[in-house]
N, CA, C and O of each residue as an XYZ file, in Angstrom:
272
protein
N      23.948    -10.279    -17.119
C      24.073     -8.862    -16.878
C      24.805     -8.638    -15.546
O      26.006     -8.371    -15.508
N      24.046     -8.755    -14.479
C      24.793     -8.399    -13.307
C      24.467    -10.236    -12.107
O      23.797    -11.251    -12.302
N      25.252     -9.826    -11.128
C      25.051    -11.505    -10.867
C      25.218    -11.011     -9.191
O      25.608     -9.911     -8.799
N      24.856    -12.018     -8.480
C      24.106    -11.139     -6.871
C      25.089    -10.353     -6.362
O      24.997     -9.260     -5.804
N      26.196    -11.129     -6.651
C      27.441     -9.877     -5.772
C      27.442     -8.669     -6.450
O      27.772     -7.737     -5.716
N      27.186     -8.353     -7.605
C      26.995     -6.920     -7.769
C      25.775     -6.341     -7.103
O      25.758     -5.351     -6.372
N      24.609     -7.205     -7.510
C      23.184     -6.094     -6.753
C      23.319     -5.991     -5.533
O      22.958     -4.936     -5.011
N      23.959     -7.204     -4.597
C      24.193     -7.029     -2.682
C      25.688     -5.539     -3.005
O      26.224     -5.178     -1.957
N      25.974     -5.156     -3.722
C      27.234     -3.926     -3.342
C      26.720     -2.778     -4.022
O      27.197     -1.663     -3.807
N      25.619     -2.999     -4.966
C      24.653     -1.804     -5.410
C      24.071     -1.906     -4.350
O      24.859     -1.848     -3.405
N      23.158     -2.019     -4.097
C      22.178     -1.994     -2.663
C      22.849     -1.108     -1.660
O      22.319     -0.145     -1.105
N      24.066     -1.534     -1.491
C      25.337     -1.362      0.202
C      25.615     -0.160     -0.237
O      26.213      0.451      0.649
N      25.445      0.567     -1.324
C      26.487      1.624     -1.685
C      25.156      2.768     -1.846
O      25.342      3.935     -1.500
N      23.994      2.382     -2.323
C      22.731      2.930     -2.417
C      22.402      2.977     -0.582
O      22.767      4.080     -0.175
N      22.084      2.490      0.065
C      22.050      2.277      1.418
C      22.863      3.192      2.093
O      22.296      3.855      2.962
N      23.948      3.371      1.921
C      25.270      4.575      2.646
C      25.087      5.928      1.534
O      25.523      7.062      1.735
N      24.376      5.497      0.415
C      24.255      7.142     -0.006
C      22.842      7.808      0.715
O      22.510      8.949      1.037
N      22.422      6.923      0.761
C      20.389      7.700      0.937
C      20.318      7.478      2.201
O      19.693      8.271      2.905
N      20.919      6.398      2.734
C      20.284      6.002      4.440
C      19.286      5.350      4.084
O      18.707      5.280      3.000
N      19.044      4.684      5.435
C      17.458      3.778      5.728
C      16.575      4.224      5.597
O      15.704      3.562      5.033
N      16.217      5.820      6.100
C      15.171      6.447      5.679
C      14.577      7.302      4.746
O      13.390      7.616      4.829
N      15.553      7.820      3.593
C      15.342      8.062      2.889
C      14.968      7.201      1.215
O      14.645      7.688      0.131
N      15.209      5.652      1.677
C      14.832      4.179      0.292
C      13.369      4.593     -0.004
O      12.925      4.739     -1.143
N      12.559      4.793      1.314
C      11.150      4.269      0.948
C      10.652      5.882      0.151
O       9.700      6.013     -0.619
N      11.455      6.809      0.538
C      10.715      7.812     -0.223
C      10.963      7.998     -2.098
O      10.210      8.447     -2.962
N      12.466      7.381     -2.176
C      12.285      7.356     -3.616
C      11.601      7.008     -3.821
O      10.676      7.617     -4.359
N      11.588      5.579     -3.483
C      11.057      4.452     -4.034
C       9.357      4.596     -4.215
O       8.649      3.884     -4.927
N       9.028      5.467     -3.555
C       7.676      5.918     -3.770
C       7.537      7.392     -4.682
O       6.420      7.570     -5.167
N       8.496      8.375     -4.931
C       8.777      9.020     -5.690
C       8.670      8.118     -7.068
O       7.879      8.448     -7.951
N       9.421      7.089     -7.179
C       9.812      6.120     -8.190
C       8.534      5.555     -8.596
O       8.364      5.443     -9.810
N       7.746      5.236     -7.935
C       6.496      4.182     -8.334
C       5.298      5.390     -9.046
O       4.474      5.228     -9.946
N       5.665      6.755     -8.111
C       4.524      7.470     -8.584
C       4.688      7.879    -10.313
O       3.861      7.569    -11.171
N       6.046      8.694    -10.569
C       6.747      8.801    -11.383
C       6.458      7.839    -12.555
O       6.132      8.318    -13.641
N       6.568      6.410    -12.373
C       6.012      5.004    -13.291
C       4.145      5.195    -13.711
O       3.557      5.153    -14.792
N       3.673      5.402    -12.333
C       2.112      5.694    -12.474
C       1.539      6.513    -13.633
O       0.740      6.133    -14.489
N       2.251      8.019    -13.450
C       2.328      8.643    -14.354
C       2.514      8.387    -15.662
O       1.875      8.814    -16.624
N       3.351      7.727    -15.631
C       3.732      7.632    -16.915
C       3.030      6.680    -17.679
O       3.209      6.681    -18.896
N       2.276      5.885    -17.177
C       1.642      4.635    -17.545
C       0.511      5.636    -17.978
O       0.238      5.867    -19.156
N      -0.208      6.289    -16.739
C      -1.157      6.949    -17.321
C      -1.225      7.961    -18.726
O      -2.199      8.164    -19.449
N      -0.335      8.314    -18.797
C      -0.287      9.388    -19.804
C       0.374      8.808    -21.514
O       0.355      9.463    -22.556
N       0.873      7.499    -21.320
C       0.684      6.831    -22.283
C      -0.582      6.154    -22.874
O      -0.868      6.000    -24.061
N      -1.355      5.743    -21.632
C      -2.566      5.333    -21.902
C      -3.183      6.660    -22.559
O      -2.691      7.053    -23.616
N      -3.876      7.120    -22.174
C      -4.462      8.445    -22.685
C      -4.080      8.591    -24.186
O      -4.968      8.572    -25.038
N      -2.640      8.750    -24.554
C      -2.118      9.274    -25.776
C      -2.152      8.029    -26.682
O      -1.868      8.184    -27.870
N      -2.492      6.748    -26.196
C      -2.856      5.793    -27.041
C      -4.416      5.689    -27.698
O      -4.820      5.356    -28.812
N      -5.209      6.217    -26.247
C      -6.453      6.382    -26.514
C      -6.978      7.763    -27.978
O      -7.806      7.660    -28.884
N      -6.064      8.897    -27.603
C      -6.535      9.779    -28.453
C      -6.213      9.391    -29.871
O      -7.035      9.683    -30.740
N      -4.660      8.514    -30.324
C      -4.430      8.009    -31.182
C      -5.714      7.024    -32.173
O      -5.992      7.107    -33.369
N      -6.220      6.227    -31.209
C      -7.511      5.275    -31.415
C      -8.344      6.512    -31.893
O      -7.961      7.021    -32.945
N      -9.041      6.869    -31.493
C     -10.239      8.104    -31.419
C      -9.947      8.755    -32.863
O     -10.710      9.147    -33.746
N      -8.326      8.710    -32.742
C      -8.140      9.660    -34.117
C      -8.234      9.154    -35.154
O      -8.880      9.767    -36.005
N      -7.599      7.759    -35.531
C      -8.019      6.616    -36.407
C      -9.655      6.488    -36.933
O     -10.099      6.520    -38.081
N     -10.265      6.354    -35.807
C     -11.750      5.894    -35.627
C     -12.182      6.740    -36.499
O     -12.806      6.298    -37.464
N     -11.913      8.415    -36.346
C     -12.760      9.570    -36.827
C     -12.512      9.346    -38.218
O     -13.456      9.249    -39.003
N     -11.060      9.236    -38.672
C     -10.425      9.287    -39.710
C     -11.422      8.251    -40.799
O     -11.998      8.462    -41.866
N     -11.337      7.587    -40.299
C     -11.617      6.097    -40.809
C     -13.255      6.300    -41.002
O     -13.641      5.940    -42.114
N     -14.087      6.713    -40.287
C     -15.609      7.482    -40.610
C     -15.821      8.740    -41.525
O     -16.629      8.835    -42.449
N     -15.051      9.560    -41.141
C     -14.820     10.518    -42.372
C     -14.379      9.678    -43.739
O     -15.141      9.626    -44.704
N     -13.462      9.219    -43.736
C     -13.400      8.843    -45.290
C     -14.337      8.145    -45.873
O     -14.466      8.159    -47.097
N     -15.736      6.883    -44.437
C     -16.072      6.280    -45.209
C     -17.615      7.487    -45.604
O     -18.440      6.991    -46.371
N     -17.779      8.279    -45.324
C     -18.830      9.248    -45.145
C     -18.599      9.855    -45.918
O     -19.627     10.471    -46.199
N     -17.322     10.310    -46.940
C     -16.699     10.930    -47.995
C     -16.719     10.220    -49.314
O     -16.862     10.792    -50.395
N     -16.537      8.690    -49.116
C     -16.759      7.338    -50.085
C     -18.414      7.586    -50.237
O     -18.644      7.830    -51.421
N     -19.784      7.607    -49.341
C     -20.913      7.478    -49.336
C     -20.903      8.557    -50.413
O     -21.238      8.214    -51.547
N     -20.505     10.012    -50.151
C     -21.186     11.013    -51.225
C     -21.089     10.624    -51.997
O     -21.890     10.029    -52.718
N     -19.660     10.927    -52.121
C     -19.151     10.768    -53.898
C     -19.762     10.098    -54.528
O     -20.092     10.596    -55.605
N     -20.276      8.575    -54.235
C     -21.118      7.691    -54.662
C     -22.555      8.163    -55.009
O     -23.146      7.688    -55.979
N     -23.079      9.055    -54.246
C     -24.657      9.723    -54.345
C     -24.165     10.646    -55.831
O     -24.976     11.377    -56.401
């Protein structure tokens, strides 16, 4: 993909756009941004589960009547 002389002239060119002091704030913009997102996939995996689960008890609770 890319090989060091490109990432050392990405870096150099990222460096003269943002400055020294402005890296660490993306970059923490950036990590929070990831956090998020981790979290809110988790969650929407969880409700997915939950929804299965219910699904999957209802039908077998629907199988029990019918049978009575």
């Amino acid at each position: 993909m890319f090989g060091a002389t490109e990432w050392i002239v990405i870096a150099l060119v990222v460096l003269l756009l943002f400055g020294a002091k402005k890296i660490p704030e993306l970059a923490r913009g950036l990590g929070q941004g990831i956090s998020e997102f981790r979290n809110a996939s988790s969650e929407i995996r969880k409700e997915l589960e939950k929804g299965a689960e219910d699904t999957q008890k209802n039908s077998e609770k629907s199988k029990d009547e019918a049978v009575k």
